[in-house]
C-alpha positions as CSV (number, residue, x, y, z in Angstrom):
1,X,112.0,87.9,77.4
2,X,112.0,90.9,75.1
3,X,108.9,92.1,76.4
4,X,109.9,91.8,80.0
5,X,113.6,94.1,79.3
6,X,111.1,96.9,77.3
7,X,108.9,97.1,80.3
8,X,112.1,97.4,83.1
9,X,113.5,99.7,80.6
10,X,110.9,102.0,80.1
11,X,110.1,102.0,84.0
12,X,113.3,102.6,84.6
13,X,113.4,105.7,81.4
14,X,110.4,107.1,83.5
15,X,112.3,107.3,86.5
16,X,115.6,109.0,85.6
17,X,112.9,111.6,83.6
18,X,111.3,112.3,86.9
19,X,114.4,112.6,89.0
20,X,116.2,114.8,86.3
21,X,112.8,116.9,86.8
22,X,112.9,116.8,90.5
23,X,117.3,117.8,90.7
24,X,116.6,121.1,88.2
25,X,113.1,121.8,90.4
26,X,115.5,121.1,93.9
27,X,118.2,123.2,92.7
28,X,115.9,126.4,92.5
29,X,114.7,125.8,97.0
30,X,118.2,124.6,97.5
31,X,120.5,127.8,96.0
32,X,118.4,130.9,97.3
33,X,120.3,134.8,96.9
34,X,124.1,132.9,97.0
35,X,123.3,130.8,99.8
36,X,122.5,126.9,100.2
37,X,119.7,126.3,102.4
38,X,120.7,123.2,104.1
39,X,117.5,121.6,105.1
40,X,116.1,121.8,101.8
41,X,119.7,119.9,100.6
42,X,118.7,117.1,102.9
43,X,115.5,116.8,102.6
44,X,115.8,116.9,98.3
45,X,119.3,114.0,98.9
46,X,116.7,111.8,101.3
47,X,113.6,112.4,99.1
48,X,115.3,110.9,95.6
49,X,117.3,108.8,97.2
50,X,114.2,106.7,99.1
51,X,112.5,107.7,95.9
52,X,114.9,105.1,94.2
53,X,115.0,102.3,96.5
54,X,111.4,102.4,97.3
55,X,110.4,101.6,93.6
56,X,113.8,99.1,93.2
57,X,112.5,97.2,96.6
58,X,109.0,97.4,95.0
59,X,110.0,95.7,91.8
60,X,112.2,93.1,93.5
61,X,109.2,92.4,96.1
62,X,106.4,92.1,93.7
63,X,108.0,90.9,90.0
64,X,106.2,93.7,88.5
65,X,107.4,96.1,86.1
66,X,104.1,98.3,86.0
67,X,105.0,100.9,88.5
68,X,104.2,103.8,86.2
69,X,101.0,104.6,89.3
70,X,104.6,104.7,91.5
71,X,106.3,106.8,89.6
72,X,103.3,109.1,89.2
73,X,102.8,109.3,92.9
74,X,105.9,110.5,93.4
75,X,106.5,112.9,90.9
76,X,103.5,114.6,92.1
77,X,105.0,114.4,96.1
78,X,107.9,116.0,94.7
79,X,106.3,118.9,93.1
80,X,104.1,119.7,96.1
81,X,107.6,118.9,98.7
82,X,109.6,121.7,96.3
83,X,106.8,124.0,96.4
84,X,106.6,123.5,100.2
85,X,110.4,123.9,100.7
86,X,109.8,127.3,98.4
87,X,107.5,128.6,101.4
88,X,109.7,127.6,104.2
89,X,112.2,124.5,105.0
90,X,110.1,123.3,107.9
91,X,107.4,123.1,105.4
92,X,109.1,120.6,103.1
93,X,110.8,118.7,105.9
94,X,107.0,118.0,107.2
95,X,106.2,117.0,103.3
96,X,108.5,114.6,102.8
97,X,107.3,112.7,106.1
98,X,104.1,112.7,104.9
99,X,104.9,111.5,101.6
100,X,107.6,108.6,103.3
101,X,104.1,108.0,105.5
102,X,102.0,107.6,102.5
103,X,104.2,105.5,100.9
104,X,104.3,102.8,103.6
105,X,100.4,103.3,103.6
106,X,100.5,102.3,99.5
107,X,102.8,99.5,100.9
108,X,100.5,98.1,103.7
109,X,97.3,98.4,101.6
110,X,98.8,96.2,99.1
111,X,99.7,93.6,101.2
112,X,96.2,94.2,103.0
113,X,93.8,94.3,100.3
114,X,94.8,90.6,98.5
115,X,92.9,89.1,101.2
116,X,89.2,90.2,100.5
117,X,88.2,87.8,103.4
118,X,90.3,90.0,105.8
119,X,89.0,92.8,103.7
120,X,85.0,92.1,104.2
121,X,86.0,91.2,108.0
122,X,86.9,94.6,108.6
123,X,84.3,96.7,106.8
124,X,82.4,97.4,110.3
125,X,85.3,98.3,112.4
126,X,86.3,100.6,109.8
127,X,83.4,102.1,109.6
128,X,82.9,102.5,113.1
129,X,86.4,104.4,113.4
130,X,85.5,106.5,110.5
131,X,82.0,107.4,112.0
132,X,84.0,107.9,115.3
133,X,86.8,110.0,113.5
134,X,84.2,112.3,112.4
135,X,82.3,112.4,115.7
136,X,85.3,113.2,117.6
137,X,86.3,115.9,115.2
138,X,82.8,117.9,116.1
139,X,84.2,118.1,119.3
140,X,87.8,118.5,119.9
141,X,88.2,120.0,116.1
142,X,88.6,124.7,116.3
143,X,87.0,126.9,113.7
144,X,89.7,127.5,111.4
145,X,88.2,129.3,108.0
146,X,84.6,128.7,108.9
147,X,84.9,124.7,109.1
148,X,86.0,122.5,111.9
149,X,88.5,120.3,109.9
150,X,91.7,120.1,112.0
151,X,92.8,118.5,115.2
152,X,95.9,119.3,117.1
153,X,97.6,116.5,118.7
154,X,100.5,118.7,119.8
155,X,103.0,119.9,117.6
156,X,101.1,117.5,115.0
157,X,97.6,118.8,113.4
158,X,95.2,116.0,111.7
159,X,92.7,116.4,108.9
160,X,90.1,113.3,110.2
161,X,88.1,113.8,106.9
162,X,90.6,113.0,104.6
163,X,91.8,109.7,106.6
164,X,87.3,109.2,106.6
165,X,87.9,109.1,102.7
166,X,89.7,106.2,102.1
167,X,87.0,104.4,105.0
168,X,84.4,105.5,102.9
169,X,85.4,103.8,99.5
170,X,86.3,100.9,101.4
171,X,83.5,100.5,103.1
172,X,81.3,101.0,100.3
173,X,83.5,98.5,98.2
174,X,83.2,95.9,100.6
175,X,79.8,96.7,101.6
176,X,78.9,96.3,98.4
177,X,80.6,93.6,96.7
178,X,78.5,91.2,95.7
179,X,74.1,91.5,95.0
180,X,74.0,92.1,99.0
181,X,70.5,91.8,100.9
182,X,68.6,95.2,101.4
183,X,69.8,95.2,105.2
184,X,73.4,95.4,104.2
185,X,72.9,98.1,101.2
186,X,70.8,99.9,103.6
187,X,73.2,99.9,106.3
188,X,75.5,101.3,103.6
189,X,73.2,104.2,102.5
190,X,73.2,104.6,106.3
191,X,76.6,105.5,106.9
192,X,76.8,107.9,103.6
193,X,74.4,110.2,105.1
194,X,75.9,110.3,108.6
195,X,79.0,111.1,106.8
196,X,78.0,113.8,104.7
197,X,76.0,115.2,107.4
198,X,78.6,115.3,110.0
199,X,80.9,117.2,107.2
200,X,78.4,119.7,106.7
201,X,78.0,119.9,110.9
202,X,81.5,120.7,109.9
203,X,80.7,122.8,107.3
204,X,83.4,121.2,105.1
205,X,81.1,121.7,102.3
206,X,83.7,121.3,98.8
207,X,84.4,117.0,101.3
208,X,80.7,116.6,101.7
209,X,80.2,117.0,98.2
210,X,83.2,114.7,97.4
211,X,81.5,112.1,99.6
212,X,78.3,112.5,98.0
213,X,79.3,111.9,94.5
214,X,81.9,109.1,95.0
215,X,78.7,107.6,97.4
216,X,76.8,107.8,93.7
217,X,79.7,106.1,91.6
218,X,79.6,103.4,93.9
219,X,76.0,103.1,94.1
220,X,75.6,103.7,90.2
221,X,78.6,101.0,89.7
222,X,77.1,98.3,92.1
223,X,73.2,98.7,90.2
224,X,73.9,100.3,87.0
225,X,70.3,101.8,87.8
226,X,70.1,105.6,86.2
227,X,66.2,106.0,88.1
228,X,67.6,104.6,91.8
229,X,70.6,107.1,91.1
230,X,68.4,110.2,90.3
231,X,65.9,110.0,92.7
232,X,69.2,109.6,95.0
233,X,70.4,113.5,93.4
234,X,66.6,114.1,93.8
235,X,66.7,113.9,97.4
236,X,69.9,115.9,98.1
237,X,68.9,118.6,96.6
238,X,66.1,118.9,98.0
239,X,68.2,118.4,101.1
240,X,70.4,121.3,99.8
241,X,67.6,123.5,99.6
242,X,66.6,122.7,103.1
243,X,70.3,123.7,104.5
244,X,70.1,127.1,102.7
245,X,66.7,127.6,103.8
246,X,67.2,126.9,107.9
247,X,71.4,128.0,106.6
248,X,71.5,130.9,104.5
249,X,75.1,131.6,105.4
250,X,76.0,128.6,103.5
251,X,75.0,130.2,100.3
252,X,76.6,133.5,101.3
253,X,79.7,131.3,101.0
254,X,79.2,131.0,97.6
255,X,78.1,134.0,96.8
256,X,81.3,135.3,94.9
257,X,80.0,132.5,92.6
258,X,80.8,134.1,89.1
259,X,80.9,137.8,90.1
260,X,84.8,137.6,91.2
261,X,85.5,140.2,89.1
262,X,82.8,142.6,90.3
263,X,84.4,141.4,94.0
264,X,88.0,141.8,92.8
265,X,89.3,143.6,96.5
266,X,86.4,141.4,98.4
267,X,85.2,137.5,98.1
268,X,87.0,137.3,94.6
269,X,90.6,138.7,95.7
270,X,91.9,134.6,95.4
271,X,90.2,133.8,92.4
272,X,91.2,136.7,90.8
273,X,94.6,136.4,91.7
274,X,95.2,133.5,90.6
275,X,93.9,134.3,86.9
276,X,95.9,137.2,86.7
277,X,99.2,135.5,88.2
278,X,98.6,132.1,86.8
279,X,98.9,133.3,83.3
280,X,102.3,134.9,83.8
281,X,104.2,132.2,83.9
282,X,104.1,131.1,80.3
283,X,105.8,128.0,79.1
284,X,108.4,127.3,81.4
285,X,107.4,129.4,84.5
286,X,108.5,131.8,85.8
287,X,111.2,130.3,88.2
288,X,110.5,128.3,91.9
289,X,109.7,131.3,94.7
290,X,109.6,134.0,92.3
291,X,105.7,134.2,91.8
292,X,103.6,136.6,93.1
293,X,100.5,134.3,93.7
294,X,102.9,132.6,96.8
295,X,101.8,136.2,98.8
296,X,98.0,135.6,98.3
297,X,96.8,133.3,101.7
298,X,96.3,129.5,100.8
299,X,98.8,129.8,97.9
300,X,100.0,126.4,98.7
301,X,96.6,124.8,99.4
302,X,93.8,126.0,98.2
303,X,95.5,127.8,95.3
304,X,98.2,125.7,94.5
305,X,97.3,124.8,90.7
306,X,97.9,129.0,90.0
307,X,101.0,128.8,91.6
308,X,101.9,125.7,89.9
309,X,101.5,127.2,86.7
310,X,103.4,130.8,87.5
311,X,106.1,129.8,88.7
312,X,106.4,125.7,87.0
313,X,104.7,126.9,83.8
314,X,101.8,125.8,81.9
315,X,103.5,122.8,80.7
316,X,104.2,121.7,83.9
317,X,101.1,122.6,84.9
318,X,99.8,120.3,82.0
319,X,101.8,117.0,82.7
320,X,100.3,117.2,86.3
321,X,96.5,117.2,84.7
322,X,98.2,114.1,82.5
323,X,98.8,112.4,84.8
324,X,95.5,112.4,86.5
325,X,93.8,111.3,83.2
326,X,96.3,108.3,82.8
327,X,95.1,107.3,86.6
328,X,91.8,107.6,85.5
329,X,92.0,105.5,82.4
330,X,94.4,102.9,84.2
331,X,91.3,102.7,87.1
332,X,89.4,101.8,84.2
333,X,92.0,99.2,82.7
334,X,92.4,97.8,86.3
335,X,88.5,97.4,87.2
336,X,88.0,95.0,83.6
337,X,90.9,92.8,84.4
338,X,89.6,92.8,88.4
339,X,89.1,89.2,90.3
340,X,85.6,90.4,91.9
341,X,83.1,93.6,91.8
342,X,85.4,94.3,95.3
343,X,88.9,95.3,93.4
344,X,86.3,97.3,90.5
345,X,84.9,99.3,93.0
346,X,87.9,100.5,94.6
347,X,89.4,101.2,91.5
348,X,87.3,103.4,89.8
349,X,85.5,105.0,92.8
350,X,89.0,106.1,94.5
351,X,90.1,107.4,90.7
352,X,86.5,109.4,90.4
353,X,86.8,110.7,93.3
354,X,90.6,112.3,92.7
355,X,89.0,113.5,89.2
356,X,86.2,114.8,91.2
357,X,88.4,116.6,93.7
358,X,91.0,118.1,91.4
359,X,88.2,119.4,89.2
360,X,86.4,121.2,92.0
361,X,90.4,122.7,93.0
362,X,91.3,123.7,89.3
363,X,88.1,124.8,88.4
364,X,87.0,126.5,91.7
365,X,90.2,128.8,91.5
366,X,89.2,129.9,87.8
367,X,85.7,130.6,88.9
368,X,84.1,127.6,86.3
369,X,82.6,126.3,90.0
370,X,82.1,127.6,93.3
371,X,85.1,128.0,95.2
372,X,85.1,124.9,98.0
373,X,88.5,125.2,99.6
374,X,89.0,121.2,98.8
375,X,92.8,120.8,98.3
376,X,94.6,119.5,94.9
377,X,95.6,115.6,95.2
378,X,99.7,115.3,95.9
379,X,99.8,119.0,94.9
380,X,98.9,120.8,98.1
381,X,100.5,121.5,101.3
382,X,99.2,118.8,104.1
383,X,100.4,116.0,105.3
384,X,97.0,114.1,106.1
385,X,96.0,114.7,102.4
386,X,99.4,113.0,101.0
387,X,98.8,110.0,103.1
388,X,95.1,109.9,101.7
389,X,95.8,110.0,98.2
390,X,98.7,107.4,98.5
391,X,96.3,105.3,100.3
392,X,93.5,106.3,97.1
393,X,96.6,104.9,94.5
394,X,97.2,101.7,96.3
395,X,93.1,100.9,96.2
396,X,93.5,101.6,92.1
397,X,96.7,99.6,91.9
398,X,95.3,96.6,93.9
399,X,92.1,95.7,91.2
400,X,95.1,94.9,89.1
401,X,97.5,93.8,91.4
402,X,97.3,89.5,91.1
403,X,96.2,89.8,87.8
404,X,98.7,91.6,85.9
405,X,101.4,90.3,88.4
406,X,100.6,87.1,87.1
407,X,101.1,88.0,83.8
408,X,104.5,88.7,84.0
C-alpha cells in the first residue's frame, strides 16, 4: 500500500515540476514588449490543462502509476509548442494540435498493440500503405531543400516518411517475431530496401540512414548474428559508393563536412551559427525569443538543439538529452520484462532509432557528423514528426504495458 502512494506521489511530484517549467517558459511567448498575445494565452491554458487530464484519465483507465514516458512526452511537446509560439502564434496553435493528435495516437496504439494477433494480422496492410505512402510521395511530393518530403493537402502539409517510420518498426517487429521461415524474413529484407531506396529517390538522405540502422537493430536483435549484420553494412556501402559514383551531387551535400569554419559565409553559415549562438546562452538562457540563432533559416527545425540552448540554457538543454537516455534505458527495462520477442522489438528498435536521430540533429549542427537535415524528436517544429514520435513512445511503453500493469 506504501509502495503504491510513493509511486502516485512521485508521478504526481513529476508533474507539478513540469508544469511549473512549462507556466515560467509560457509566461515569456505570452507577455511580449507590454502586451499579452492572446493566442499564445489559449493555447498555453488548453495545452496544461489537457496536459492534466490526459495523464489523470490515463492513470484512472489503466491502474498504473508509471507514466514517467507521459510525462516525458510532454514536457518535450511543450518545449518545442513554446519555441513554436516564440516564432509566431499560428505556429504553436498548429503544435499543440499535433501534440493533442499524437497523444490520441499514444492512446490508440496502446489499446492496439495488446492484441499481437490483430498485430501480426496487419503487418501486410501496413506495409502496403507505407510502401504506397512513399510511392505516392515521389509523385505528388515538390522539391523543397533538395528533397521531395512534403505533401500539401491544402492548408495542411504532410511529412509521409515520418508516418513510414513507425510502419517500418512495426512491420519489422511483427515480421519478425518469432524464428520466421526464410520467405517471411526475406520479404522483410524486401521492404527495407524499397524503403530506403525510395527515400534516397527522395533524396531524404539523414531518413534513409535512420531506416537503415533501425533495419540493422532489428535484424541484429532477431539473430544476434555479428557476420549476417556486417556483410549487411558490407553491402550498403558498397551501395553508397555506387550512388556517389552514378550521384556525385550527393556527396557535394556533404561536402561542408568538417571544413564549416573554412565555409563560415557559405555551406557552414548554420553550423557555424549555431556554435557561436548556442554557447551564449549559458546556464539559464538567455530568455524565450531573445536569441539570435531564431534569424538563421531552420532555427526551429533543423537547428533547434542551438536554439534550445541560447535562449533555454545549457541546463535546459541538458535535461532534454536526459531524458532521451532515461527512454533508452527504460526501452531496455521494458524489452526484459516483455511477453514475446514482438513487445522487445518495438521497444528497443523505436528507442534506437530516437537515439539514432537525435544524435545525427545534435551532432550534425556541431559538425561531429554530416549535417542531414533530420529533425530533433518532440523538439522541432512539425506536426507529422510529433505524431511519429508519440506513436515511437507508445511502441516502448507497450513491451511493458501487461506486465508491469499487473504488478501493480
Amino acid at each position: 500500500m506504501f509502495r503504491r502512494k510513493a509511486r502516485s506521489f512521485r508521478w504526481l511530484f513529476l508533474l507539478i515540476v513540469v508544469t511549473i517549467f512549462q507556466q515560467v517558459s509560457f509566461a515569456q511567448i505570452i507577455f511580449v514588449d507590454k502586451e499579452i498575445r492572446m493566442t499564445n494565452l489559449y493555447v498555453a491554458a488548453g495545452y496544461i490543462i489537457f496536459e492534466w487530464v490526459y495523464l489523470i484519465i490515463m492513470r484512472a483507465a489503466t491502474g498504473t502509476a508509471h507514466l514517467e514516458l507521459e510525462i516525458i512526452a510532454f514536457f518535450l511537446s511543450g518545449i518545442s509548442i513554446i519555441i513554436s509560439g516564440s516564432i509566431a502564434e499560428s505556429y504553436a496553435f498548429k503544435q499543440v494540435v499535433a501534440v493533442a493528435a499524437g497523444a490520441l495516437a499514444y492512446a490508440f496504439f496502446l489499446w492496439f498493440l495488446r492484441d499481437t494477433k490483430r498485430a501480426m494480422f496487419m503487418r501486410t496492410p501496413v506495409a502496403a500503405a507505407a510502401l504506397g505512402l512513399l510511392g505516392l510521395n515521389l509523385v505528388l511530393a515538390k522539391t523543397v531543400n533538395g528533397a521531395l518530403n512534403w505533401i500539401e493537402l491544402g492548408p495542411v502539409s504532410i511529412q509521409p516518411s515520418e508516418l513510414v517510420k513507425v510502419a517500418f518498426i512495426f512491420v519489422g517487429a511483427a515480421t519478425l517475431d518469432k524464428l520466421q521461415t526464410m520467405h517471411s524474413i526475406t520479404k522483410y529484407v524486401i521492404f527495407s530496401i524499397a524503403c530506403v531506396g525510395m527515400l534516397f529517390l527522395m533524396r531524404d538522405f539523414g531518413t534513409a540512414l535512420i531506416f537503415f540502422v533501425t533495419f540493422v537493430l532489428i535484424a541484429f536483435m532477431r539473430s544476434g548474428d555479428l557476420r549476417t549484420i556486417a556483410m549487411v553494412c558490407t553491402g550498403a556501402l558498397l551501395g553508397a559508393m555506387l550512388v556517389i559514383y552514378f550521384k556525385p551531387y550527393v556527396a557535394n551535400r556533404f561536402a561542408a563536412y568538417r571544413h564549416v569554419w573554412e565555409m563560415i559565409n557559405d555551406k557552414g553559415y548554420q553550423q557555424t551559427r549555431v556554435m557561436i549562438y548556442s554557447t551564449s546562452g549559458g546556464l539559464f538562457g538567455l530568455g524565450i525569443g531573445r536569441g539570435k540563432l531564431r534569424e538563421v533559416y531552420a532555427a526551429s527545425t533543423d537547428l533547434v538543439f542551438g536554439m534550445l540552448c541560447e535562449e533555454f540554457g545549457m541546463i535546459t538543454a541538458f535535461a532534454v538529452l536526459l531524458c532521451f537516455a532515461f527512454v533508452a534505458v527504460y526501452a531496455v527495462k521494458c524489452a526484459k520484462s516483455s511477453r514475446s520477442a514482438f513487445y522487445a522489438i518495438l521497444s528497443v528498435s523505436s528507442a534506437g532509432m530516437l537515439l539514432f536521430q537525435l544524435s545525427l540533429n545534435v551532432f550534425g549542427v556541431m559538425d561531429l557528423l554530416p549535417l542531414t537535415g533530420v529533425t530533433l524528436p518532440f523538439i522541432s517544429r512539425g506536426g507529422t514528426s510529433m505524431i511519429c514520435v508519440w506513436a515511437l513512445f507508445s511502441f516502448i511503453k507497450s513491451a511493458g504495458y501487461e506486465g508491469r500493469w499487473a504488478n501493480e
